[in-house]
SEPA-609240 format. One record per residue (C-alpha): residue number from 1; residue in one letter; x, y, z. Coordinates in steps of 0.25 Angstrom, whole numbers, plus 5000, padded with zeros to 4 digits. Each point is the difference from the previous one (the first is absolute). Layout:
N
i/aa/x/y/z
NUM/a/X/Y/Z
...
END
This chain:
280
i/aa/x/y/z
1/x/5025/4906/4959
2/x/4988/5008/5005
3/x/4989/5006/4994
4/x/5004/5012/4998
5/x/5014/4997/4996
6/x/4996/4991/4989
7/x/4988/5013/4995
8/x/5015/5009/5001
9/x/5008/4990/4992
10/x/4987/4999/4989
11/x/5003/5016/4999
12/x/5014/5001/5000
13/x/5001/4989/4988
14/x/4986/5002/4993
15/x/4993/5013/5000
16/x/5002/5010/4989
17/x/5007/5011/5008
18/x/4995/5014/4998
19/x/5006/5015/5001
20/x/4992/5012/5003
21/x/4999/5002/4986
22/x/4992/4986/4997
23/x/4984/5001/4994
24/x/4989/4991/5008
25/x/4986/5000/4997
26/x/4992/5002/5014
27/x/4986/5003/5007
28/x/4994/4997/5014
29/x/4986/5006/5001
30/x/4986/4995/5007
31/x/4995/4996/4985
32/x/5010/4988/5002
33/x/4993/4984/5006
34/x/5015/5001/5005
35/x/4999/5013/5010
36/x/5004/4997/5012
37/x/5004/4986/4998
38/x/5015/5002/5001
39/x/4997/5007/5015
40/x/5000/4986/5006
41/x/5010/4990/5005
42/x/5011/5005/4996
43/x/5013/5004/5008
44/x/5002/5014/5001
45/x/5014/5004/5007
46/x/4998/5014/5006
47/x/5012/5008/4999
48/x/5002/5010/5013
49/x/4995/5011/4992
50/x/4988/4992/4996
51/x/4997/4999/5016
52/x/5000/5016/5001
53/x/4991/5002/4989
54/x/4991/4990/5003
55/x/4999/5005/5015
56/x/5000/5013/4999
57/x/4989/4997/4990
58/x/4992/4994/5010
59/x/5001/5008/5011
60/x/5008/4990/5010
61/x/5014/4998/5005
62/x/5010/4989/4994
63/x/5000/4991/5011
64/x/4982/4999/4997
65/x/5003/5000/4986
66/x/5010/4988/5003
67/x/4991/4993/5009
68/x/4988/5000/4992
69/x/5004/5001/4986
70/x/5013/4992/4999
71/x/5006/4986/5001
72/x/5016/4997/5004
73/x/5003/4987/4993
74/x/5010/4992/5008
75/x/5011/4994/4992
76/x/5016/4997/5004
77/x/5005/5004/4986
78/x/4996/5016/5002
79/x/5010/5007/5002
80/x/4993/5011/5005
81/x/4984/5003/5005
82/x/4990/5001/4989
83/x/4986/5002/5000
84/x/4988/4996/4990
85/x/4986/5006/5000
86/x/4990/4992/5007
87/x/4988/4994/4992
88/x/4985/4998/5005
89/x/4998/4987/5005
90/x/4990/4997/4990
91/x/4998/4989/4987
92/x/5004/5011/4990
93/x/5013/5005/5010
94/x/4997/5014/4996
95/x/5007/5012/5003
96/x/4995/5007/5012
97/x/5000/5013/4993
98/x/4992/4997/4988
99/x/4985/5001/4999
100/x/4991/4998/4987
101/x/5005/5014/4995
102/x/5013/4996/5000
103/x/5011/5004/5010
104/x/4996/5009/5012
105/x/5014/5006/5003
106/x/5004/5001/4985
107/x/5007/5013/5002
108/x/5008/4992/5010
109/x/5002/4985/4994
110/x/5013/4993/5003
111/x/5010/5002/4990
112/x/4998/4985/4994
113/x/4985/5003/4996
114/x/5005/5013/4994
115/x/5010/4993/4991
116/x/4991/4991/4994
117/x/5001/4996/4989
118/x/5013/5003/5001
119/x/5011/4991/5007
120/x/5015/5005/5003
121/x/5011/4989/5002
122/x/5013/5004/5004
123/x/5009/4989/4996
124/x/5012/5004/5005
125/x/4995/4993/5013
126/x/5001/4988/4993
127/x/5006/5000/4988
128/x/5015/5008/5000
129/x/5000/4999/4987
130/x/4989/5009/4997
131/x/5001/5015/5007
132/x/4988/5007/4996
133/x/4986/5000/5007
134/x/4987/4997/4989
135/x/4986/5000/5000
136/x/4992/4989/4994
137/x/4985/4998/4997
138/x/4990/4990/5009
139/x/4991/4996/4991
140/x/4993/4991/5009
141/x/4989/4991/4992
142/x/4987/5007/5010
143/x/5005/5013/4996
144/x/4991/5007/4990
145/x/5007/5014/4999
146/x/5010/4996/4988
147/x/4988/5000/4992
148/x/4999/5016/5001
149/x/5003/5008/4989
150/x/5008/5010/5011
151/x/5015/5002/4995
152/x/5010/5003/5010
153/x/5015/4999/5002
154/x/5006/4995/5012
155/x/5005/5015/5005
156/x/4985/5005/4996
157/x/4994/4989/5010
158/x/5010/5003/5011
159/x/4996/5015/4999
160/x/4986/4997/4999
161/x/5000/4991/5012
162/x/5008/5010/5008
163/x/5013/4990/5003
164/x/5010/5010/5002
165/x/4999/5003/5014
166/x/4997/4986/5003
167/x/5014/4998/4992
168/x/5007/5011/5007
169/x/4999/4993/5016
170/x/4999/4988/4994
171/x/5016/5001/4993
172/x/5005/5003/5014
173/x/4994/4988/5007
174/x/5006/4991/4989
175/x/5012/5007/5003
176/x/4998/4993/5015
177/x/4995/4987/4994
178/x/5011/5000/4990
179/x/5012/5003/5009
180/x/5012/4991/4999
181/x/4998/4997/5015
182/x/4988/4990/4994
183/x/5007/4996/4988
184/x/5011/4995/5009
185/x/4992/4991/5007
186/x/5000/5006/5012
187/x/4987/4999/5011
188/x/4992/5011/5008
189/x/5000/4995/5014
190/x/4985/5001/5005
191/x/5002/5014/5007
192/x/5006/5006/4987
193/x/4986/4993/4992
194/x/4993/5006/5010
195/x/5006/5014/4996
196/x/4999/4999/4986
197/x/4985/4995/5002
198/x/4996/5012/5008
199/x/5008/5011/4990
200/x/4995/4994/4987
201/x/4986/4997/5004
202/x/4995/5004/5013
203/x/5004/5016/4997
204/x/4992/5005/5012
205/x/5007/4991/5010
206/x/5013/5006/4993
207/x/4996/5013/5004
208/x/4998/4996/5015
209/x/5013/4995/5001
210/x/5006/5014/4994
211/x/4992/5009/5009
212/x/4998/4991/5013
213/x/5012/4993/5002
214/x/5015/5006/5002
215/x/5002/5000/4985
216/x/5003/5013/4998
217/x/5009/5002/5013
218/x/5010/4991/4992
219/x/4999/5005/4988
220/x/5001/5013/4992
221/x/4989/5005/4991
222/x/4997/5013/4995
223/x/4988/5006/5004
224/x/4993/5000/4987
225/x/5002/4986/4998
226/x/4994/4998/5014
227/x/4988/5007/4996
228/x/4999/4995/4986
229/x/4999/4984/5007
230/x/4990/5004/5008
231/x/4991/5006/4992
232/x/5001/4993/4987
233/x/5001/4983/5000
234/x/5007/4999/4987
235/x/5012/5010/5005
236/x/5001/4991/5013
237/x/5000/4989/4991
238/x/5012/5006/4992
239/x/5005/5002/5014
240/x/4999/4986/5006
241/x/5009/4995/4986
242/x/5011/5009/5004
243/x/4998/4993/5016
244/x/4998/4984/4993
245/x/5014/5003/4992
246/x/5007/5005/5013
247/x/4992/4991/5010
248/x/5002/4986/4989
249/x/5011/5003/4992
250/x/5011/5008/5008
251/x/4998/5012/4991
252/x/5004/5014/5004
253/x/4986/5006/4996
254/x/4996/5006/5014
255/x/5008/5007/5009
256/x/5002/4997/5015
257/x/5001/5012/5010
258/x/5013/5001/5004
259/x/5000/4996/5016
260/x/4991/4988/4994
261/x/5011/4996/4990
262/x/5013/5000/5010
263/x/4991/4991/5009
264/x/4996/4989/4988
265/x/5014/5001/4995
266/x/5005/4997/5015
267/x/4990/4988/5001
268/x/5004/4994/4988
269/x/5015/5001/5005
270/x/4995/4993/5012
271/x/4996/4988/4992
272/x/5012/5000/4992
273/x/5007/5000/5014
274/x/4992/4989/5005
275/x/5001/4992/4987
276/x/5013/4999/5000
277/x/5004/4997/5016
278/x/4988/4988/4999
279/x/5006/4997/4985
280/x/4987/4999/4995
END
């Protein structure tokens, strides 16, 4: 068991659980010996939406941001591509956004650092028995911001800490993490990774692919969808969900132009064809 899976069993089977409703004492200001210290090796997953703020924030494309900013751990048990924010290669292993003021793109931070204190476990990934998503405290030992006399609930810090559009694009690319396709077991093939990397994460590449490519000779979309994905990199996000559940998972959620569909569906007859006179 690794790591992280022995951190998730600890949560599912120890840690109070806590509704939106649930009190916690908290406070993070310069006045702490801690401020900053939790900005330091740490793994920080960055969802795709993470990746747009963060880039747009500092004035670069995705595939710059991905380069300099991001590190693409390698392991033959992901289902799918993931990508974690990339420390200084330093003692301390500090975040490259933060400086003695605290966080230099703090309007910006990934949604983990926005979180904490606050975890959320969903337990239905592991534990059928239990449906429910739950936040739960990290009162880690170094932390000195449980001392304040700051009262919040769960749904007060959410709102303060802005979660709810980070929640909004962040539900749909669980919806594509989550999908039966990976809970049968089944395997991207290195072409289909590819695809969901450059979707989920690479947004500007995305958008090259839309515009420069035959995409949209195959299929149909409405004009105010094609100028909504190109202008906004949240909508094109949206957009590249639609084309992973159609492009992945065989679902009907784009639209083929119709001299483009008579000649897949012949194609795929052809090998049907083929199939059966080899017998393979």
């Amino acid at each position: 068991m690794s790591e992280i899976e022995r951190f998730k069993e600890e949560i599912l089977k120890n840690y109070p659980r806590l509704t939106p409703d649930s009190p916690f004492r908290f406070e993070c200001h310069h006045g702490l010996a801690c401020f900053n210290a939790c900005c330091g090796d740490v793994n920080i997953f960055l969802t795709p939406y993470d990746i747009i703020r963060l880039k747009q924030a500092l004035g670069i494309s995705s595939s710059e941001f991905l380069a300099k900013f991001t590190l693409a751990p390698f392991d033959k048990k992901l289902r799918y591509p993931i990508r974690l924010l990339k420390m200084n290669d330093d003692q301390k292993k500090t975040c490259p956004f933060v400086s003695e003021q605290g966080c230099t793109v703090y309007g910006d931070r990934p949604w983990a650092c926005r979180m904490f204190p606050l975890g959320l476990a969903s337990p239905s990934e592991e534990d059928k028995s239990v449906e429910d998503e739950f936040y739960f405290l990290l009162q880690e030992s170094i932390c000195q911001g449980f001392g304040g006399k700051r009262e919040w609930t769960v749904g007060d810090w959410l709102k303060d800490q802005g979660i709810t559009e980070y929640t909004k694009v962040g539900d749909l690319f669980k919806e594509i993490t989550l999908h039966p396709f990976f809970r049968e077991g089944k395997e991207l093939k290195p072409q289909a990774m590819e695809m969901f990397h450059m979707v989920c994460y690479d947004i500007d590449k995305f958008r090259g692919f839309v515009f420069e490519s035959s995409f949209l000779e195959k299929f149909e979309v409405a004009e105010d969808v094609r100028q909504a994905i190109k202008e906004d990199d949240v909508e094109l996000l949206k957009f590249g969900f639609l084309w992973l559940r159609f492009a992945l998972f065989g679902e009907r959620t784009m639209i083929l132009k119709e001299g483009v569909e008579q000649t897949v569906k012949r194609k795929m007859q052809d090998k049907v064809d083929q199939a059966k006179a080899t017998g393979k």
